[in-house]
N, C-alpha and C positions, 0 to 999 in steps of 0.2 A: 760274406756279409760282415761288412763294420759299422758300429756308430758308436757315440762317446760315453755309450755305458759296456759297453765289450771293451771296449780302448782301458776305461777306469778299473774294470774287473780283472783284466787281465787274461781272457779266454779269446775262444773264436768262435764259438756257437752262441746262438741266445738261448742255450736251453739249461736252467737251472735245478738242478733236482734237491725238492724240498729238505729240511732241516731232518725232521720226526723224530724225536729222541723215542729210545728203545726198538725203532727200525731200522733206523740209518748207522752205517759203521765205518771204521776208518780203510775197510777193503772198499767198498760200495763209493763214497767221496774220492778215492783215489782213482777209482776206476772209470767213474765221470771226469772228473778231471782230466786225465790222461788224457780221454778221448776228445778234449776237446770242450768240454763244455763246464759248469762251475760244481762240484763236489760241494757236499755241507756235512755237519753234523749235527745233533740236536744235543746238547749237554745239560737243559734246563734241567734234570731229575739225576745229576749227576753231582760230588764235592769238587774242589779244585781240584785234587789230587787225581780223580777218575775225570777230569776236564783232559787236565796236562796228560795224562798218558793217553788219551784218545788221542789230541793233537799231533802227538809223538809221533804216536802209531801210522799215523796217515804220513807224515812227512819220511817214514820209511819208506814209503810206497811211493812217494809222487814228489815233483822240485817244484809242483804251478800251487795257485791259490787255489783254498777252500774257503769256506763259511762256517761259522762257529756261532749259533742259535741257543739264545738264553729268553726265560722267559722274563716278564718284568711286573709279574699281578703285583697285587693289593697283599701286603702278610694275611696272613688267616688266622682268624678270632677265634678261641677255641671257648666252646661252649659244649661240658662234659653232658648236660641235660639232652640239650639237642642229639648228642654224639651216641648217646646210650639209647635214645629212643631210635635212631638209623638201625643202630646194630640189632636192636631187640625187633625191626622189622624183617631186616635181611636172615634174622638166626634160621628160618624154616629154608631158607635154600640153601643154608650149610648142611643144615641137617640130612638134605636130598643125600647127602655126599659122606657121611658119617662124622660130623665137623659141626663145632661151635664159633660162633663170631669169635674177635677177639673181645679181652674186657674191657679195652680203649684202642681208640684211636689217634693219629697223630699226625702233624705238620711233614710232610715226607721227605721234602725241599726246600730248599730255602729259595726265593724271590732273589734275583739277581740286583733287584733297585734297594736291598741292602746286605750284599753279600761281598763284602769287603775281601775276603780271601780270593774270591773267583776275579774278582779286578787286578789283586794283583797279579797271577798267576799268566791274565791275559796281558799283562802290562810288560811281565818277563819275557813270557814265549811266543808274542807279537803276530796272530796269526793275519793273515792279509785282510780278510774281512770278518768283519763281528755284525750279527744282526738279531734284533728284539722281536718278541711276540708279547703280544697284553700291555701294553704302553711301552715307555721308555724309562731307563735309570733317571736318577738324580743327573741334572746339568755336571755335577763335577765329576761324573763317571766320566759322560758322554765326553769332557775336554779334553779329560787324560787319556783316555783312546784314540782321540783324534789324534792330539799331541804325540800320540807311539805310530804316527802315520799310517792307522788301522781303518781300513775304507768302514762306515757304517751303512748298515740298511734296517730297516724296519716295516711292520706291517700295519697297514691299513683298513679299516673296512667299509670307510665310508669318507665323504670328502672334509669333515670337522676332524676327523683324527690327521689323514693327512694331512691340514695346513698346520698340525700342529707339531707332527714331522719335520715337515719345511720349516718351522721356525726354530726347530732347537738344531736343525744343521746337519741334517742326516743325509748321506749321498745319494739316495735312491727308497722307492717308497714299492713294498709287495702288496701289490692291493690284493686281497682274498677276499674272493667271490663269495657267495652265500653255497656255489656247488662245490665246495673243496672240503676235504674230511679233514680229522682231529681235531681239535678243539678251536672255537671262532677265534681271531685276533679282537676282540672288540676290548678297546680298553678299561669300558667301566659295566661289567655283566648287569648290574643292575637297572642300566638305563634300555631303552626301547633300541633292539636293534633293526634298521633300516633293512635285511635284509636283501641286499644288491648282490644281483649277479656279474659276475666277472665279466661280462661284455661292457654293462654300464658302466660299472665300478671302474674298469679300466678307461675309458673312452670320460668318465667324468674327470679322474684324477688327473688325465692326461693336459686336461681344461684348466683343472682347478692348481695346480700350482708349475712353477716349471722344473722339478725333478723326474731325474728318468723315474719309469714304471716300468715294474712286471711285476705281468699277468698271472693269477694262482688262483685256482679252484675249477675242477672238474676238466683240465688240458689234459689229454694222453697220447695224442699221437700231433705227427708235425701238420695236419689241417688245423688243428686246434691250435699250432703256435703261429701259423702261418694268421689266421684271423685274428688273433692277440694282436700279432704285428700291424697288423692292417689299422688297425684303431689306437695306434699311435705307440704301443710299449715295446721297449726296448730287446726286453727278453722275458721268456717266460717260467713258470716254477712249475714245475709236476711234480709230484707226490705220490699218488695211489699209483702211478704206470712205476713208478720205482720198487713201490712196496712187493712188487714180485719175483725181484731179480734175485739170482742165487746168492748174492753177498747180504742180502736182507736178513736181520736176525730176528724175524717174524717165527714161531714155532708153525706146527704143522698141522694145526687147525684153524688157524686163521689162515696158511696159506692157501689152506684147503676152500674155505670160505670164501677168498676171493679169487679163484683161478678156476674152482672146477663146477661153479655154480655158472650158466650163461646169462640168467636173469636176479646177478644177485643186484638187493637192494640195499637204502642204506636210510638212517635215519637219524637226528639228531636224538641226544641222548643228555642228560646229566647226572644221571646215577650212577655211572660208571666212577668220575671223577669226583664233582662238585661242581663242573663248568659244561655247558654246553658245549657237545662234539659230537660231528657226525660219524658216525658207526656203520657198515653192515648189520644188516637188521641182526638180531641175535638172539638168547633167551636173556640177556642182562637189559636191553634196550623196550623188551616185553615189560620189562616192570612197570618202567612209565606211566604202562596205563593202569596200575593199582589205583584205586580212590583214597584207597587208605596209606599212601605215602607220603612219611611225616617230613615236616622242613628236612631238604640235605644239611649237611654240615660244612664246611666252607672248604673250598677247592686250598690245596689238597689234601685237605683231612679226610675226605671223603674216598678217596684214590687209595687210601691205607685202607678201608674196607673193602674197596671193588676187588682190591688185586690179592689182599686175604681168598677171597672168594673164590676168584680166579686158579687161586693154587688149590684152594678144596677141590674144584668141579675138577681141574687137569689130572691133580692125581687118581682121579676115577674113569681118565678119558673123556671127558666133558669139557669141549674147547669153548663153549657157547658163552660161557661170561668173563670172555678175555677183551680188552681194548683193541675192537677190529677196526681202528679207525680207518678208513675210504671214501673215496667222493661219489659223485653223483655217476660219474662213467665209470665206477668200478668195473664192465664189464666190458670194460676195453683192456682190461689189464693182459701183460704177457711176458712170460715165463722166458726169461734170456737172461745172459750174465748182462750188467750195469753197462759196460763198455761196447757191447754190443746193442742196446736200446739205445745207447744216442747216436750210433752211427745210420742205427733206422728210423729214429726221428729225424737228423739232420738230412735223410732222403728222402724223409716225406715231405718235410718243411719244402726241397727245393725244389719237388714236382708240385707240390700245390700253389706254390709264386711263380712257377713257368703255368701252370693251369691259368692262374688268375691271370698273368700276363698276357698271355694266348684269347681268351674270355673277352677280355680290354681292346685289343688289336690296336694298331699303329693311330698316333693320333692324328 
């Protein structure tokens, strides 16, 4: 299978396995790669410094392209009032655990649209491609990444974000479906989001501008990239069918969560973070529905309390308020090394385009 976004990326598959910082690693991107298809990383929750040695790290493993995934929000306003009434809500499910909040919270990350270290680091060690989640940097990032001959891609989740992709010059647009986990791509959380699923989403983007697309939100096996394909995108991103492969550095209660349940479910979430993201259902996504939950605190202030949290309930063995992030098919997921999942997607894909073909008959 070719077309001029495989040609541009540099692979032979259309199958792209999503960014996910704190799941994705530089075994797991090299080992898609290898195979054929495009490796990523997720470094948005990462400094330059653990940026650069991720990068490293995989270019020991692999000579092809990968993806290098930075987030692009809004800074976070820190507001100590708001920040101490979160914590003074969350303190009874420390307590479950023999543990006090902490006494502040804090910005965890820095925003890549003004992270001047992290540009140049990407500017030094020139990975093939760079691609955005939550809008885009500053224009004068985006030039001098092009300018280091670094293909761009970016996410979309409806077709106003994308033409605004297409105009500042990005090579290709991830349209993310409303059924794809971790956190939405939407670029301004406060406005109303259209919630489109990946079929529209894709098949509109496809309409509304002329950059390649893929497909991302709730794909796991190759019928699902085969149908992506069919409505026009170029290739596809999976996510949650990655999140189980043995290179994943998932701990072993959310693997558990999404492998050995058959009806697991999943739900959007923003307590976890400060941002809306879909989860496996869990006991941190239960909060939700508290009446008495005060304003969050802004993403990712909010993220320094979840994962406080998260280390109280683990160290008592309580995996249930960890960031399970997964899509809507979580329960298609399946336990293989990385390199061996795209050789079984890339089989599924080519019996369900001889199926469809077959289906068609000669014209």
């Amino acid at each position: 299978m070719k077309n001029a976004l495989l040609h541009k990326l540099g692979i032979r598959k259309p199958i792209i396995q999503a960014p996910m910082a704190g799941v994705s690693t530089p075994a797991m991107a090299a080992a898609v790669t290898n195979a054929g298809g495009l490796g990523s990383l997720g470094v948005g929750a990462t400094d330059a410094e653990g940026a650069r040695r991720m990068i490293r790290d995989t270019r020991a493993l692999t000579a092809g392209p990968f993806n290098i995934n930075l987030f692009c929000h809004a800074p976070a306003r820190a507001d100590a009032a708001r920040e101490a009434r979160w914590l003074e809500w969350l303190a009874p499910q420390f307590a479950q655990f023999g543990a006090a909040p902490p006494k502040s919270i804090r910005e965890i990350y820095t925003s890549f649209a003004q992270d001047e270290a992290i540009l140049a680091m990407l500017l030094e060690e020139r990975p093939s491609l760079v691609s955005f989640h939550f809008g885009l940097p500053p224009p004068d990032f985006l030039s001098k990444l092009r300018q280091a001959g670094i293909v761009l891609l970016a996410c979309a989740t409806n077709p106003h974000e994308a033409r605004q992709l297409a105009q500042a010059g990005v090579d290709a647009i991830v349209a993310q479906g409303i059924e794809g986990g971790g956190h939405r791509g939407v670029f301004d959380p406060a406005a109303a989001d259209d919630g489109l699923g990946t079929f529209a989403l894709t098949r509109l983007l496809v309409r509304a501008t002329p950059l390649p697309v893929i497909a991302a939100g709730g794909i796991m096996d190759g019928a699902g990239i085969a149908a992506a394909l069919a409505l026009g995108a170029q290739a596809a991103q999976l996510g949650t069918a990655f999140v189980g492969c043995a290179e994943s550095a998932i701990d072993a209660g959310y693997r558990r969560a999404l492998l050995d349940t058959a009806d697991a479910r999943t739900a959007f979430t923003a307590a976890i973070s400060g941002r809306k993201a879909r989860s496996l259902i869990n006991r941190f996504t239960a909060l939700d529905g508290d009446a008495a939950q005060p304003p969050l605190p802004d993403y990712p202030i909010a993220y320094d309390a979840g994962k406080a949290l998260h280390a109280a309930a683990k160290s008592r063995g309580e995996f249930g308020y960890g960031a399970q992030w997964a899509g809507q098919a979580a329960p298609l997921a399946r336990a293989m090394p990385a390199a061996e999942l795209v050789e079984v997607l890339d089989a599924e894909l080519q019996a369900a385009l001889r199926g469809l073909a077959e289906s068609i008959g000669p014209s």
